[in-house]
C-alpha positions as CSV (number, residue, x, y, z in Angstrom):
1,X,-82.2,-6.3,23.1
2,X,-80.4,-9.5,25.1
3,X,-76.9,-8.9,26.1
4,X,-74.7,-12.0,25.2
5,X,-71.6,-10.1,27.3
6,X,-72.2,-12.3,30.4
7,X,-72.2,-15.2,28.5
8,X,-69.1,-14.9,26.6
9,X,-67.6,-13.7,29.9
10,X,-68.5,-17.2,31.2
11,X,-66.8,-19.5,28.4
12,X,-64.1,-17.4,28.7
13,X,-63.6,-17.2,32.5
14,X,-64.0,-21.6,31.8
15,X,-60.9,-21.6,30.4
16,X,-59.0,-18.4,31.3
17,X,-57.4,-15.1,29.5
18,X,-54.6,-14.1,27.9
19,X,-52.4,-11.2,28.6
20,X,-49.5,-9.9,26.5
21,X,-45.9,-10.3,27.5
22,X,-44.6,-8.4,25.1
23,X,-43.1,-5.1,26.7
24,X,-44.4,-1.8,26.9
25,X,-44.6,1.5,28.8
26,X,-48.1,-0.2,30.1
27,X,-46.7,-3.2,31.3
28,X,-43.4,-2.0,33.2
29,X,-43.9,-5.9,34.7
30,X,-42.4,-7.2,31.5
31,X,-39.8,-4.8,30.7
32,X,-36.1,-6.2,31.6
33,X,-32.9,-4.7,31.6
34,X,-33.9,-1.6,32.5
35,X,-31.9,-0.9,35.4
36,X,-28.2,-1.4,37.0
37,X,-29.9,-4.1,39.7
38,X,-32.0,-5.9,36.7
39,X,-29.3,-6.3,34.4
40,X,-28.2,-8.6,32.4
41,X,-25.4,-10.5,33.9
42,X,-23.2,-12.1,30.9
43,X,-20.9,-13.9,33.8
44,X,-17.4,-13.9,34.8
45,X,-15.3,-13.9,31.7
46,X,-11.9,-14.3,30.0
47,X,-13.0,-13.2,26.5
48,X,-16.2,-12.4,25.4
49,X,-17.8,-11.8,22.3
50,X,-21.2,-11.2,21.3
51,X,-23.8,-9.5,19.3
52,X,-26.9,-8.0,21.2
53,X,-30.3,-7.1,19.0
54,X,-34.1,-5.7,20.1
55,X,-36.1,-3.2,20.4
56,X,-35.5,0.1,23.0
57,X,-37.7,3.3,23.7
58,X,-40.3,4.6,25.7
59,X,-42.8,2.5,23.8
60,X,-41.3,-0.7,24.7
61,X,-40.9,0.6,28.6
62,X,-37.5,1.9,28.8
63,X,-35.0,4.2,26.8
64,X,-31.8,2.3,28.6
65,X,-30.7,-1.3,29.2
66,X,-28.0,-3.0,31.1
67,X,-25.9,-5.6,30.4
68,X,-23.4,-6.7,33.6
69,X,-19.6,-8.5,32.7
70,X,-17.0,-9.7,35.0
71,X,-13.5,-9.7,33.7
72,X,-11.2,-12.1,35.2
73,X,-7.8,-10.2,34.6
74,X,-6.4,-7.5,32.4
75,X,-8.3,-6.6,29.3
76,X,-9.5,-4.6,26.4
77,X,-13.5,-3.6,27.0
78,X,-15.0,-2.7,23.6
79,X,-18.6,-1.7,22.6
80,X,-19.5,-0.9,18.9
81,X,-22.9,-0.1,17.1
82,X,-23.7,-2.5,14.0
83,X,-25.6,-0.4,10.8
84,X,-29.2,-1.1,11.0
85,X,-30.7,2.3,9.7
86,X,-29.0,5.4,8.4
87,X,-32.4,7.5,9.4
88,X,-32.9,5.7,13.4
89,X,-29.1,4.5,14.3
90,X,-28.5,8.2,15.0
91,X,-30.5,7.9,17.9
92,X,-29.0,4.7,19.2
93,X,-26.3,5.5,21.7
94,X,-23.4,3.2,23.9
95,X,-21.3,3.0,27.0
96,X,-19.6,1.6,29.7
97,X,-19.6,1.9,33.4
98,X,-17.5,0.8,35.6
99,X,-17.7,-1.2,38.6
100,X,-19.2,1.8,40.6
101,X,-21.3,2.7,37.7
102,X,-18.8,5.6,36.8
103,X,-19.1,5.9,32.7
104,X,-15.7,5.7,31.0
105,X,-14.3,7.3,28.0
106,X,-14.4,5.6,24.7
107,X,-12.5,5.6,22.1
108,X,-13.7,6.2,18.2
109,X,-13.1,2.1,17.8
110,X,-14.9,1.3,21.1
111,X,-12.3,1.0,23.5
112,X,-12.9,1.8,27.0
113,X,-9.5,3.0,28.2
114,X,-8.1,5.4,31.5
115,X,-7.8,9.0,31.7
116,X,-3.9,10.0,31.0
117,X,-2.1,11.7,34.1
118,X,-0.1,14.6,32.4
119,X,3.0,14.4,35.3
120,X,3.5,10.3,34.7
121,X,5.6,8.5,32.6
122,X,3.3,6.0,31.8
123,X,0.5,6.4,28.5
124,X,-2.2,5.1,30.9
125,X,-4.9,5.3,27.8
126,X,-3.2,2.7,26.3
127,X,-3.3,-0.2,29.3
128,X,-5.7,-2.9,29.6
129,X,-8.7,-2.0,32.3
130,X,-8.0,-3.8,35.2
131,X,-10.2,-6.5,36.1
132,X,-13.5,-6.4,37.9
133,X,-17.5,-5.7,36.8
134,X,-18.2,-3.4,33.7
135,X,-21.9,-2.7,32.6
136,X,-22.7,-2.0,29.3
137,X,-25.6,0.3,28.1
138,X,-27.6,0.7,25.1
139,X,-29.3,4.0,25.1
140,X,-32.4,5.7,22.8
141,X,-33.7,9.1,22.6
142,X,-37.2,8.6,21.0
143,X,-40.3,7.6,22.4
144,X,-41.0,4.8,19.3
145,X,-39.6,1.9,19.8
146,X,-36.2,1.3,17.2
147,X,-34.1,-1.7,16.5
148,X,-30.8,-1.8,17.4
149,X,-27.7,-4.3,16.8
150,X,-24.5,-3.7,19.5
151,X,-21.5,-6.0,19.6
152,X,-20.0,-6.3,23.4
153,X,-16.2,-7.5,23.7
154,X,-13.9,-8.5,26.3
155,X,-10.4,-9.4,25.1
156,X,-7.9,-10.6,27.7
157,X,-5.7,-12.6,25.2
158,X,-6.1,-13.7,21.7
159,X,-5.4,-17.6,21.3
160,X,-3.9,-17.9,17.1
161,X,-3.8,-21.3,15.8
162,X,-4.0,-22.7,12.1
163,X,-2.2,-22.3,9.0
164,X,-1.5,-19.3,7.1
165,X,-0.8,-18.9,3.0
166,X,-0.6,-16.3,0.4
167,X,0.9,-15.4,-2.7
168,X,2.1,-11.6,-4.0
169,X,1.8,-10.8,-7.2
170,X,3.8,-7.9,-8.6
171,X,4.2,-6.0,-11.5
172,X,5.8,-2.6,-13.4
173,X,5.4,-0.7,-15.7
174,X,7.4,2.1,-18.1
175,X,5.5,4.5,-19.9
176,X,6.6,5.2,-23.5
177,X,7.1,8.9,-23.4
178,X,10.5,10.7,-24.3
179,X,12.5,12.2,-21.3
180,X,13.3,15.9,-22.0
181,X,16.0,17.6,-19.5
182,X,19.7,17.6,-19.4
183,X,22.3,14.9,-18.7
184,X,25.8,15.7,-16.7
185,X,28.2,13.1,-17.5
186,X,32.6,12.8,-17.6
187,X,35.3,11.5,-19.1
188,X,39.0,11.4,-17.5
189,X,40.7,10.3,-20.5
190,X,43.5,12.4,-21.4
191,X,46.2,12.2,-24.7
192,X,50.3,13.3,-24.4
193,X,51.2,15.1,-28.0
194,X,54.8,15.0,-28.3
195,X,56.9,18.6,-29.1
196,X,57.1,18.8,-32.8
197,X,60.5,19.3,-32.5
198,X,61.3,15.9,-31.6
199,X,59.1,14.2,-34.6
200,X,61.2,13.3,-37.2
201,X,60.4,14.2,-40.5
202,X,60.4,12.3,-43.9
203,X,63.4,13.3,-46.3
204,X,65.8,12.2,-48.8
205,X,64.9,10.3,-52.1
206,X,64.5,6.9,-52.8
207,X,64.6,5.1,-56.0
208,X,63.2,2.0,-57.5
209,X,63.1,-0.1,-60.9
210,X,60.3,-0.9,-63.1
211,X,60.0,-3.3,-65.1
212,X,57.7,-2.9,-67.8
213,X,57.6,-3.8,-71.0
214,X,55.2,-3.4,-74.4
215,X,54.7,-6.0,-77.8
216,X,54.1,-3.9,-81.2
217,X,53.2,-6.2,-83.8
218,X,54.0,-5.9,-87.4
219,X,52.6,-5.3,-90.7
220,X,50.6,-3.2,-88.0
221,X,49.0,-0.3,-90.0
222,X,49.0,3.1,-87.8
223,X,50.5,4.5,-85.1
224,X,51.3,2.7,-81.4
225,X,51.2,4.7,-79.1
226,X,51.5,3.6,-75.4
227,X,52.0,5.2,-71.9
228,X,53.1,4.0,-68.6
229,X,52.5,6.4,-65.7
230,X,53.5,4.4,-62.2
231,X,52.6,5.5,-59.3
232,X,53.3,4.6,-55.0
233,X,52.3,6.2,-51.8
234,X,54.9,5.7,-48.7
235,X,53.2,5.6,-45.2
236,X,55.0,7.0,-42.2
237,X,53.7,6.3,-38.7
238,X,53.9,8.5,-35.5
239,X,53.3,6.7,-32.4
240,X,51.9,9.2,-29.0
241,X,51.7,7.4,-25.7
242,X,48.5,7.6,-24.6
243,X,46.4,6.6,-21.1
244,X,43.9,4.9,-22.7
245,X,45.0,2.9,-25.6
246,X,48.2,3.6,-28.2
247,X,47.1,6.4,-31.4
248,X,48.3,6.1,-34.9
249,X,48.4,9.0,-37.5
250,X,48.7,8.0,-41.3
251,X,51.2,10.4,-43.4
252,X,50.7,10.3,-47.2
253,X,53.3,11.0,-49.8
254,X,53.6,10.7,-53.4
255,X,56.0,8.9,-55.5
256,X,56.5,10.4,-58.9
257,X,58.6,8.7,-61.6
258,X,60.7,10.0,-64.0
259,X,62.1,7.9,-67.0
260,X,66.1,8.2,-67.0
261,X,66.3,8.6,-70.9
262,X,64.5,9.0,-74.2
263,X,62.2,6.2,-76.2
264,X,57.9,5.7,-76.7
């Protein structure tokens, strides 16, 4: 049997080889960021904002990677995970160092912020970090390589500019049910009733004429037979004072008649 392996080692030796660039745990050569000295230096900053994405794990040649920012005053340091995978962003953890590569504490939003000093005045958790170099650090704790999605943030000041509009749109509403319970109310009105002994009662007579008259007809066959009975009412008024407005009572009596004499 020929070998053909020198040969093909010749035409490809003519025109050279290829090696992969790609990192890997077998070509440390290629891996970046894996290290305070080799990392990634974002530059000297006011604000920054910006979203990091790759690959991280042994596979790929490191479970850590670095990325370097210098703030140029006063500022808010954030770091926040973006949702990739429910099953591998569980193993995707972040940080912050400080210039002397101390880590500091984070808050659940992503803060970076002081320790508090118990005997001071001063909430020192809630002050800007002073300025100087923070690293940022994207951590795994598989050997597979897994994607992950980080936002880093400086924010020395907030610039707002533009226009603003909006509308509110609101609205009630009563139920129909019936309310049950029990109501308290008043009333300060009050009435004077004057002693009976000063109310003046309704005596005497009076008397009055009627008069009425009849027509009988004649060569009228039968009897005629007509009555009259008149009757009146007289109305006396009392008048009580009262706060609120002036009270009437209405008296009846009756007026009989009697005829003086005899006749049909």
């Amino acid at each position: 049997m020929t070998s053909v392996t020198t040969a093909l080692n010749k035409i490809s030796d003519s025109y050279g080889g290829s090696v992969k660039t790609s990192p890997s745990f077998l070509r440390l050569d290629h891996v970046k960021f894996n290290s305070i000295s080799k990392a990634k230096d974002l530059g000297s900053v006011d604000n920054l904002n910006t979203r990091i994405t790759g690959n991280i794990g042994t596979e790929v040649g490191t479970n850590t990677i670095y990325f370097k920012v210098q703030s140029l005053g006063e500022a808010d340091i954030r770091i926040t995970k973006n949702f990739l995978n429910k099953h591998t962003d569980k193993y995707i953890s972040i940080g912050v160092l400080n210039g002397n590569k101390q880590p500091i504490p984070l808050t659940d939003s992503g803060f970076a912020y002081k320790n508090d000093i118990i005997n001071t005045d001063v909430d020192e958790k809630l002050l800007q970090l002073k300025a100087g170099i923070f690293y940022f650090t994207i951590s795994s704790s598989q050997w597979q390589k897994l994607p992950y999605s980080v936002n880093l943030e400086v924010i020395r000041y907030v610039q707002l500019y533009g226009t603003s509009s909006g509308s509110l749109d609101v609205y009630g509403r009563l139920p129909l049910v019936k309310w049950t319970g029990s109501a308290l109310l008043s009333n300060a009105t009050y009435a004077l009733l004057p002693d009976p002994a000063i109310i003046k009662a309704l005596e005497g007579s009076t008397t009055g004429d009627k008069a009425s008259y009849g027509v009988i007809i004649v060569n009228s066959v039968g009897t005629a037979e007509g009555r009259f009975e008149p009757y009146g009412r007289m109305v006396m008024y009392h008048r009580i004072p009262s706060a609120t407005s002036e009270l009437t009572s209405s008296n009846y009596a009756t007026l009989t008649v009697s005829s003086p004499g005899g006749g049909y």
